[in-house]
Structure formats: C-alpha cells, structure tokens
N, C-alpha and C positions, 0 to 999 in steps of 0.2 A: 569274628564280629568285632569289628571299630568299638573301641571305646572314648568315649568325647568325655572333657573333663565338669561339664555341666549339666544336673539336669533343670530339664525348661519347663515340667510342670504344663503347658499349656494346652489347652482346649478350645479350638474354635471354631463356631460352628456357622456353614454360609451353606446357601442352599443357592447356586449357581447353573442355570438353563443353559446349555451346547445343543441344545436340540438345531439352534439357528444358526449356527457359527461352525466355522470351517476347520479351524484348529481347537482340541483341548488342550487342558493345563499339562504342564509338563511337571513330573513328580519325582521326587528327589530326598535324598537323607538330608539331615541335619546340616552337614560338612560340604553336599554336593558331591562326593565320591563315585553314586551313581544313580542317572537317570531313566524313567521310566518316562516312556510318551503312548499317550490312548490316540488311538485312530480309529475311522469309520472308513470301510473301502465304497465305493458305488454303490453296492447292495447294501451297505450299512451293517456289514460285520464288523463287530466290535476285535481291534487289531490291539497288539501292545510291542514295541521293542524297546531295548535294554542297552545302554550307553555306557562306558566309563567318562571319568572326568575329562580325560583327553579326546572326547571326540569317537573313541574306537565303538563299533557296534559289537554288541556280547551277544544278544538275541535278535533277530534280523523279525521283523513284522509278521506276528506270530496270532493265531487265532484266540478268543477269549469264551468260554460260557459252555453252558451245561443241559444237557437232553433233558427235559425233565416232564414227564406225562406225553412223552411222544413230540413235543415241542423243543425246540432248539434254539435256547434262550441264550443271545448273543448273535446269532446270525441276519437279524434284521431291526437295528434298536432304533428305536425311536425317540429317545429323548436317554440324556443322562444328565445327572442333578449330585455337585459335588457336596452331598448333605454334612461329613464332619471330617475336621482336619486337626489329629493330636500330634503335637512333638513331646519326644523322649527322651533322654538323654543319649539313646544310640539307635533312635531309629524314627522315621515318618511316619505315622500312619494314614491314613486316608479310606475316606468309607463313601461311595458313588451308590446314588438311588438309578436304577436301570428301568426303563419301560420298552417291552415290546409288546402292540397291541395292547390286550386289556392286563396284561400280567408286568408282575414290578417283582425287581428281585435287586439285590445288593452284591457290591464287588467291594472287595475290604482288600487296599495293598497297604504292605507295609514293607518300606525301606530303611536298610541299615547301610554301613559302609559300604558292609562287602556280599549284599544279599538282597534281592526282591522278592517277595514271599508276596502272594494272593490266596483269596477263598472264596467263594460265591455263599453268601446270606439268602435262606430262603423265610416268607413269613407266609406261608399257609394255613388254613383251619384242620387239615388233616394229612394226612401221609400220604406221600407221592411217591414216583416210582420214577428211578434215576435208571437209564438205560443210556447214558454215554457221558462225555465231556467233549466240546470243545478245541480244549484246553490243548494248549502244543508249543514247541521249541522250535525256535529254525536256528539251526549254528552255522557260525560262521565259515567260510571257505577255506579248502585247504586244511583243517583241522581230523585230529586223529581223534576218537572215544575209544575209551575201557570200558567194558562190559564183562559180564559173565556167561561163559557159554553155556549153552543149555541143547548138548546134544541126547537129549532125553525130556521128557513130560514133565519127569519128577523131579528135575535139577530149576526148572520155573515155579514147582510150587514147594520145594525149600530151600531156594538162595545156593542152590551148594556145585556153583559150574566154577569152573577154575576160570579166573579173572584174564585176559588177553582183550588185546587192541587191533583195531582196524580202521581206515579210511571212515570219515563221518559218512562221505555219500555211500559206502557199503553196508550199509549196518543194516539195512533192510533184506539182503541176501545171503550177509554173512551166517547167519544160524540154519541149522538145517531141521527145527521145528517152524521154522518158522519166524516174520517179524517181530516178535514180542520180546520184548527184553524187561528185563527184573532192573530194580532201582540200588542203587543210583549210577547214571550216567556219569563218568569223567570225560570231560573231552579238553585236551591240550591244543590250543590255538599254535597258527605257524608263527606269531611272536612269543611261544614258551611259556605262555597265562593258560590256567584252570577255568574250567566253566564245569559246577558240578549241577547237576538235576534231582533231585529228589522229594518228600512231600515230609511234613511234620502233623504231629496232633490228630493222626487215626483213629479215631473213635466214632460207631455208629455206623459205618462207612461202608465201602470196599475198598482194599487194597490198590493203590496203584500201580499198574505196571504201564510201560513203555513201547507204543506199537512204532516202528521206524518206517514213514512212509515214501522214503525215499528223495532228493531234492534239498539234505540237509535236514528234514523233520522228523520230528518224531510228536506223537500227541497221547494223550490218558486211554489208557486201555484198561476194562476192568476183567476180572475172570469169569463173572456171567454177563450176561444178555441184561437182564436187569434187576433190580433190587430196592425196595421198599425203605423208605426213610421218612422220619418225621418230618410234618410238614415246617418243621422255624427250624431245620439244622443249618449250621453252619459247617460248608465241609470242609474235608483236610485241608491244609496251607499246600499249593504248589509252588516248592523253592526251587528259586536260582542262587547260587553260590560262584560268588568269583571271585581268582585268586591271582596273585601273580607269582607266585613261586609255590613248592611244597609246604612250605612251613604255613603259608596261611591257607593252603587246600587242607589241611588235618584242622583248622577251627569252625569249622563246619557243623559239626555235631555241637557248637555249644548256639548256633542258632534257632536248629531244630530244638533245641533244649529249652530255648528263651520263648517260642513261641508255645510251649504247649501249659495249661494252663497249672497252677498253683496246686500245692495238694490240698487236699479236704482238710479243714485244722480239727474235725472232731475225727476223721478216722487217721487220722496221721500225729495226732496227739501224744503218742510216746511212740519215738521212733528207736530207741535203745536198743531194740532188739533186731536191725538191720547194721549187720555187723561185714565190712567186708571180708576176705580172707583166701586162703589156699585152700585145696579137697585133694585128695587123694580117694583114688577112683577103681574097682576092682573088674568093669567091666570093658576097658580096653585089651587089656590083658586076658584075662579069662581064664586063671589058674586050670588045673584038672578037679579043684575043690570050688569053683567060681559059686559065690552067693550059699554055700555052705555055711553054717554059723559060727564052726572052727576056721575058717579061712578070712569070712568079715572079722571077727574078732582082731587076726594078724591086723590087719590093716587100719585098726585102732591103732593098736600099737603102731605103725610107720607113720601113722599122723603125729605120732606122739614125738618120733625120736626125729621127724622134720621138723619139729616145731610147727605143723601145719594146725589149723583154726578148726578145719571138717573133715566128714568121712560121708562119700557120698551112695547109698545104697542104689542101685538100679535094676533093671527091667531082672525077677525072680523072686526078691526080698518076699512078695507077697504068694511064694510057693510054702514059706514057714507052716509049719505047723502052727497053731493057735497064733496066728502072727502077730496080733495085734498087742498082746504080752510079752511076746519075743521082741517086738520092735520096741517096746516101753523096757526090757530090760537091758535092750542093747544101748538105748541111748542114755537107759543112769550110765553104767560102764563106760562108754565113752564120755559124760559128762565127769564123772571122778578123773579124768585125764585133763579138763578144762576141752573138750572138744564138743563141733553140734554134729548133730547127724542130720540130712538131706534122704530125702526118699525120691524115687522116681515113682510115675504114673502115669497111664496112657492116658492123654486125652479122650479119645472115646469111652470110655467109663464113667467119666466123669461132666460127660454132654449134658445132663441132666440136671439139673440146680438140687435138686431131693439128693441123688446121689453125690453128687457134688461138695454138699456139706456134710454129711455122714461122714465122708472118706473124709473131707479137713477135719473135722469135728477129732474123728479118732488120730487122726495126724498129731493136734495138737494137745489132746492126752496122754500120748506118749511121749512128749515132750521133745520132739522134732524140731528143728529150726527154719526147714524151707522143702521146699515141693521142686523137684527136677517135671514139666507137665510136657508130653512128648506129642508127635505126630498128630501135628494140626495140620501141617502140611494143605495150606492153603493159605490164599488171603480174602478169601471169600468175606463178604459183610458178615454172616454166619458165626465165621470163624474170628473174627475180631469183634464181634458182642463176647465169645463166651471169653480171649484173653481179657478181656477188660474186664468181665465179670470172678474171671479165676482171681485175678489182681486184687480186686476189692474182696472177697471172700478169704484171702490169705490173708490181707491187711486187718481184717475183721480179727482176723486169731491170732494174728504176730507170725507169721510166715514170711520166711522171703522166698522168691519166686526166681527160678529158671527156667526160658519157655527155649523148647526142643524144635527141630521139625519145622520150622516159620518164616517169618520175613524179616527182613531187618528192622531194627527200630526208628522208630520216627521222632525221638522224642521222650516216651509213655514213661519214662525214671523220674521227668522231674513231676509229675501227677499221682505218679504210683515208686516211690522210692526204696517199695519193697520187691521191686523188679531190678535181681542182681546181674544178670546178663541176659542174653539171648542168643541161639546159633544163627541161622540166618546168613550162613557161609559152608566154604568149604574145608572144611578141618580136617584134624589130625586124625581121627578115628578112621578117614580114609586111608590111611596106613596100613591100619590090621583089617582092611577088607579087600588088598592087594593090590588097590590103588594108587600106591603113595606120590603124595605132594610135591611137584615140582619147586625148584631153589626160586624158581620166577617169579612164581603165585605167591607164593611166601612173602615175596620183594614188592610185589605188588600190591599187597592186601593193605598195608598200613596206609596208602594212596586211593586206597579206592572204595571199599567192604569198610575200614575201619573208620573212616569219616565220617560216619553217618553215626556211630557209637559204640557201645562194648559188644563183644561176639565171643561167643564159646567156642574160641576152638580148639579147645581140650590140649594145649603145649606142651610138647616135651615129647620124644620119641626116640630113645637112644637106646632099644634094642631093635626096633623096626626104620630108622629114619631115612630108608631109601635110597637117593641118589645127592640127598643133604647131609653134612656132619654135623657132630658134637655141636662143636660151640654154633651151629646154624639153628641147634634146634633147643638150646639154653635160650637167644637171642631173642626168637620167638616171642617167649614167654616175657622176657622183658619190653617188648615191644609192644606186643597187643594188650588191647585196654578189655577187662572184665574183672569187675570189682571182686567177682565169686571164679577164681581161676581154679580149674579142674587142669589135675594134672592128668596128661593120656598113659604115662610109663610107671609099671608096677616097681611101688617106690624098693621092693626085695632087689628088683636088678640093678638099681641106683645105688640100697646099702651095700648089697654085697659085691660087688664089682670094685676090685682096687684101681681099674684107669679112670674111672670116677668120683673119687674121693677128691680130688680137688672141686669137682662142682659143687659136693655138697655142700660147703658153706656159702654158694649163690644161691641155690635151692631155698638154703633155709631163712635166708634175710631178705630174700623176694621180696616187695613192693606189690599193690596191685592197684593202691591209686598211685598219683604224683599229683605233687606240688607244682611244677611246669615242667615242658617238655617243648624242644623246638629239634627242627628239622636240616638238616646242614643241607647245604648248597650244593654239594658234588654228587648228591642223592637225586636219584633218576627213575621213575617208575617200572616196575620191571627186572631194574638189573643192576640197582645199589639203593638200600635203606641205612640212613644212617641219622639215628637219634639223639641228642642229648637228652638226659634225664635226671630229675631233681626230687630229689625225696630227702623233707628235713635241712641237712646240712652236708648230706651226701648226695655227687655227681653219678652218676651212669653214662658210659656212651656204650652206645648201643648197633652194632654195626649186620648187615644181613647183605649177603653177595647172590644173587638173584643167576649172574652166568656161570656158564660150565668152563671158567677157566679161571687163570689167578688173577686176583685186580690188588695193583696198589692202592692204599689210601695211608693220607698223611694227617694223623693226628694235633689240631693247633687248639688246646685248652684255653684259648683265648679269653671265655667265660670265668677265669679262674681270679680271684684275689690278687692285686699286687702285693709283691712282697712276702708272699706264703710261699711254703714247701707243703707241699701233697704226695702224700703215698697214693699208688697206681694198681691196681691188683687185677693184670691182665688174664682172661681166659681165653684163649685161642687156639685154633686147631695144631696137633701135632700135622707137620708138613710131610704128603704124602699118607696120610695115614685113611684122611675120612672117620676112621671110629678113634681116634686118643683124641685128648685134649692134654696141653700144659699149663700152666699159671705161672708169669712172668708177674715182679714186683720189681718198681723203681721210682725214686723218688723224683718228682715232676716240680715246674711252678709253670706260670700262663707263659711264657718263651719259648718254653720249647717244642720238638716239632719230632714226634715220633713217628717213621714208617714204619706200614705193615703191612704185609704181601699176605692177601687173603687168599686162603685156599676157593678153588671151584666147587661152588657152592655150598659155601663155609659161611662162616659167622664171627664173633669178638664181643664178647663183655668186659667192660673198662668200668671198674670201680675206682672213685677217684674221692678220697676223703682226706682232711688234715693231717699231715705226720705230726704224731705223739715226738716230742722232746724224752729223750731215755735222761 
C-alpha cells in the first residue's frame, strides 16, 4: 500500500447521469499509480479494467455485479449516478448509484497505489438470497498463476494443497476436482510484475473461492448454490493487488488490513490481554504419555527453559478427569512460571451459542489465555457467522483466538485483534502424517499463502523434516508471520540433542512480530526466499532454498550503518549433512560481500547486531 505524504480530508459529493453518454469517468488513486475504467458492452453489462500508470493493462475488461433474488444485477444497467467521491491520504474512493429495471444497488471502489478493491451495497427492507456474483478477472496474456492444489475435496475447504504454478489459460484444467481454486491467486506477468487476487472484510457473507473459466478468467464462486443475507449488506471488497517485484507482492495483507473495519472501542477497550508470543506444543509429537497430566506438566517446563510465552493443550485435554479443575490447576502452575495456557476445541461442540459460552465461560475461569477452535473446514456463510461470532465471544472474556481447519484471512485482526493467527495453509503437521513438506512450498508460501496474512504453520521440524534440513526448517519459523507461533518439534528433542545446541539460542530470542521486513531481489517464487528482517535494533536475513540442489547466494548488508562494525551469527547447514547445523560468527560492516553455497534444500539465519567494544 503507497503511502502519500498528505492527507486530503475531502469529500465530494456530485450525483453525475451516464445513463446517455458513451464513455464513464475514468477512476484512479490519489498519485494516479493506477487506473480503473467502467464500461457498458451492447447488452449493457456493466465491465471494469485495471491500468498501471504506464499504459500496461493488469485486468483486461472483466464483468461486474451480483445474483441477487435470481436477478443479475450488472448485466443489463440502465443508468449509473456517480453519487460520492472521498480522497484519502492513500487511496480514492468512489461510490456509483446503479439501476437495473426497477431495482438500485451501489458499487463502492476504492483505489490505492498498488490495489483496486470493490463491493456491491445492497439497500433492501429484508433479506435476500445471493446465489452468485458476477464478479471476474481476465489476466493478462502469456502470464503464469500460483495456486493451491487441491487433489482432494478437503484440501478446498481447508486451504491446505501445496502451493504450484501453471499457465494462466490452464488453470481451469489444471486440478483434477475440478475448476475451483481457493484464494488468493498470484499471477506473475511476462514483464516480471504480480497481480494478486483476493477479497477482504468477510463478514455475513460466504466465502470466496475462484472458478477458472477458461480464456484468462476466472470469476467468484461460492461453496453453496445460495445463501440468505441481509437485505443493506455490504459485501466483502473483491481485491486487486499489484506489484512489481516481491518485496511489494508481501504488502498485500496490509491492504486487506486497511480496508476491514475499526474495532468496537467498547469491546476492544482493554486490549492488555492479547499478548503475542511462542507455544510449545505436545500434539505434533505425540509422546507414549501424549495429553497425560505428568507429560503436559513436562512441557511447562520446556516452555520455561525456551523462554517460550505458552503452552498449548490440544485435541484430549478434555479426556481429564474433572477437567475443568484440572485445567484451572494446570494453568495456576504454568502461570507461576509467567506462562498462559491455550486450549483447543472442536468447532462442532461449540456450534451452538448456549454451548458456546458455557464452554468460554468455564475457559476463562480457569484462567486460560486463548482457544485453539478447530475443524470449520468450510467457508460456507454458516461457517463465517459462527468465526465472527466465536471472535466476539472470546473478546467478551479476554481470549485470543486461534481458528484451525479454515480459510485464509481476509483482514478480521484489524476488527477482531484478538485473532492471533489462523491455518488456512499447508503446514508442518503434514510431516507427522507422512506427508512431508516439499523445500518448494516452503519457498513458495511467503509469495503466495503468506500475503494475504499470519498462518499457523506450526514451524520447526528437526526430527521429522523430510527432504529439508536444519537450518530450512529454523528459517521457516523466522520467515512466516503468526503473532501466536506454535512450535511443530517436541522441545525434549531440541534440549536434549547436542547437534542442536547451537539453535537453541535462535529458538529462544525468536521475534514473532517485526518492525520491517523487505524482500531481496534475487528471491524467486518457488525456488529462493530471501528476507531481511528487523526487530528493535537487531538485523535477520533470512534465507530458504526451495531446489533440490546447491545455490549460491551473496550476502551485501547494504542496509547496514556507515561506519559500524556488526557481529554476524550465522546458522547454516553442515555441508553434506541435511540433519547438522553450524554457527559461523564474524565481524561485518555494509561493504562487504559474504558467499554462501546453500545446501539442496537448506536454509540460513543471519543475525546481525552491533559488535560490543571489549
């Protein structure tokens, strides 16, 4: 998201007739970065395509409007009325009164530098019944998409197919369920620029997913046939995102973030108790003592001696005998360590609003800190009333919230701040189910899955890490963004393991927000990630090798202070090895120019902070 160094405050409001006229207003940000143009074809379908400031088309003349009581509103308008027009300091907004026939509905876009976002306003006296959109993309020629595969049912309705690219025109034959693809599209243009797809501010709604119709398009598909909505919703924003390199393809998620709305200041009025932090986790692992009350206990303790923030109980905890006193003495005891404890819960149990709050209710009498809520496994309208309502009901009790099983997010952190991550990917726990994660996906995920915002994908797997090493699967964790990082690796194998004692002090000074982060240039979706990362006054780079062979990369601190000396405190693979790591330390300043020959499908953590004067 462009930031301009002025806000304009202004509001203007002109109520402009096209009904007679052959061309619309052409619509645009602040700066003019990029253009939006409305058309009407012969039939009077309402069209829109998507410019950059040079001329190039991003969106090639693409359909507009929404099914709404069996009527398909956009497909033959009859008048449109550009009712109000706000500038912002980083974006246009614009709000069109539409008429087809005897029915009137609103098209709200809003332009930023690097993003066109739309919604359809409806103003009805009662609840209508939405049975499609519209709504569609046509991309450019010649251009590749990342998508998520989904050679299975269940991999569309929880985000969890491993990330790969194909032809834009194949994308309607490439899956073998079928044209539907899960959000968000990347698509990489043949001049090297991002065009990403996705929607923000889910609420009330269904879920958007992506039918690919062949011809370069794709248009809004939803998981049922139809679904009831209030009759004045406003529905999700359908964004465009565009980028010219990777480093502005990861600012993506802070768009979806700007448009979704403010939080409640009376249920968000002490926010104290949304704490980010590390967990440590007993259910990847799965001792022979797994969810036993002598084996949770241990894992107090390795929270303790990582210096981790949680401990997170999952799918058994509620096998306890009298559990609800067990789970209130477990968490004094982990609270005399300064740690919270997280519970998990199936969704289904808790469908029920009566049951719903009983079960938080006793949650937060035992003094619990956040709810793991699992297997929604859907984005049915259904299913995104009850996470917005688990959200509000957490926030009612001082809970934060980890939603399992689901879609990716569109935004819902900046509304609900007590939403610390979400899955909505394909993670590490596909490890211990025999699956394990290619070095590619991995490579891919901060390009694709992670732009849209934080994901649980449970980091770290250095007794199971498959066909990745060590330092690939430290990197991981320093790479992906989730405020609330679950660690996947039973921290026992971590302490007591001597070829990993040098991690441990990366383990324990982890980060889980940052202060900036930008994306280096030689990084390639697929098959090289390479991050700089800033927390505080200390550097990270952050390096992830996606092929199955060795790659050079040259290290240029460029970012660094003139005139300082920096200690370096490299972790990277023992050569040849896959399971060692070493830790190389040397003193740097922004001159110079460290290579390192990365292992196949390896990884590199570069801490980089001020050298102490002895």
């Amino acid at each position: 998201m462009k930031a301009y160094p002025l806000y304009l405050g202004l509001v203007i409001l002109v109520c402009l007739s096209f009904s007679a006229c052959n061309t619309l207003p052409v619509i645009q940000d602040p700066m003019g970065y990029l253009k939006v143009k409305l058309s009407l074809t012969k039939d009077r379908q309402l069209q829109y395509n998507l410019t950059n400031r040079q001329g190039d088309t991003l969106i090639y003349p693409s359909n507009l409007g929404v099914r709404v009581n069996q009527m398909d509103l956009g497909a033959h308008i009859d008048k449109i009325q550009l009712k109000e027009k706000h500038a912002a300091a980083d974006y246009m907004d614009y709000l069109f009164m539409l008429q087809q026939d005897d029915f009137q509905f609103e098209l709200q876009i809003r332009v930023y530098g690097d993003a066109m976002a739309y919604r359809y306003r409806l103003s009805q006296p009662s609840d209508v019944r939405i049975s499609g959109e519209l709504s569609s993309w046509t991309f450019p020629q010649k251009s590749r998409v990342w998508y998520f595969e989904r050679n299975s049912d269940w991999k569309l309705k929880s985000y969890a197919g491993l990330w790969m690219s194909t032809s834009v025109d194949s994308l309607s034959i490439v899956s073998t369920e079928g044209p539907i693809q899960g959000k968000p599209l990347v698509v990489e243009t043949s001049r090297g620029e991002y065009i990403s797809v996705s929607e923000a501010a889910l609420y009330d709604y269904s879920g958007m997913r992506l039918k690919a119709l062949g011809n370069r398009q794709v248009s809004v598909n939803f998981t049922e046939k139809q679904f009831s909505v209030n009759g004045s919703i406003h529905t999700p924003w359908r964004v465009t995102f565009y980028a010219k390199n990777l480093n502005g393809l990861i600012q993506m998620k802070n768009v979806l973030y700007d448009l979704n709305p403010k939080p409640n200041a009376s249920l968000f009025a002490d926010t104290a108790y949304i704490k980010p932090g590390r967990s440590v986790w007993s259910w990847w692992s799965k001792d022979a003592g797994y969810m036993s009350w002598q084996n949770e206990i241990k894992f107090i303790d390795y929270a303790d001696q990582l210096t981790f923030e949680y401990v997170l109980l999952d799918e058994g905890w509620e096998k306890w005998p009298n559990k609800w006193q067990m789970l209130a003495n477990y968490c004094r005891l982990a609270r005399l360590k300064h740690i919270g404890v997280w519970v998990w819960k199936h969704s289904d149990e808790v469908r029920d609003p009566i049951a719903m709050n009983a079960f938080l209710d006793s949650v937060q009498h035992a003094v619990a800190v956040g709810v793991k809520v699992d297997f929604m496994n859907s984005e049915a309208k259904e299913l995104i009333d009850f996470e917005k309502g688990f959200l509000e009901a957490c926030a009612k009790r001082k809970l934060m919230v980890d939603l399992h099983g689901c879609q990716v997010p569109t935004g819902e952190a900046r509304r609900f701040p007590n939403e610390m991550t979400r899955e909505g990917v394909r993670g590490m726990e596909l490890n211990t189910m025999g699956e394990p994660l290619p070095a590619w996906h991995n490579t891919a995920l901060p390009f694709t899955r992670m732009i849209v915002g934080h994901a649980d994908y449970t980091p770290m797997s250095f007794s199971k890490p498959g066909r990745t090493t060590w330092a690939h699967q430290l990197a991981t964790a320093y790479m992906y963004d989730s405020p609330i990082m679950v660690m996947a690796e039973n921290p026992g194998f971590i302490l007591k393991n001597d070829s990993l004692r040098v991690v441990i002090p990366f383990i324990k000074e982890m980060p889980v927000t940052w202060d900036s982060t930008w994306v280096m240039p030689e990084s390639k979706i697929g098959r090289l990630a390479v991050m700089i990362r800033k927390k505080g006054k200390v550097y990270y780079a952050v390096v992830l090798n996606g092929m199955n062979r060795k790659q050079k990369w040259q290290f240029k601190p460029l970012f660094l202070a003139d005139n300082e000396v920096y200690l370096a405190n490299e972790l990277l693979d023992k050569p040849g090895s896959g399971r060692g790591v070493i830790l190389r330390k040397e003193s740097i300043n922004k001159d110079v120019v460290i290579p390192f020959d990365l292992e196949p499908n390896g990884g590199l953590v570069v801490k980089i902070e001020k050298e102490i004067n002895n």
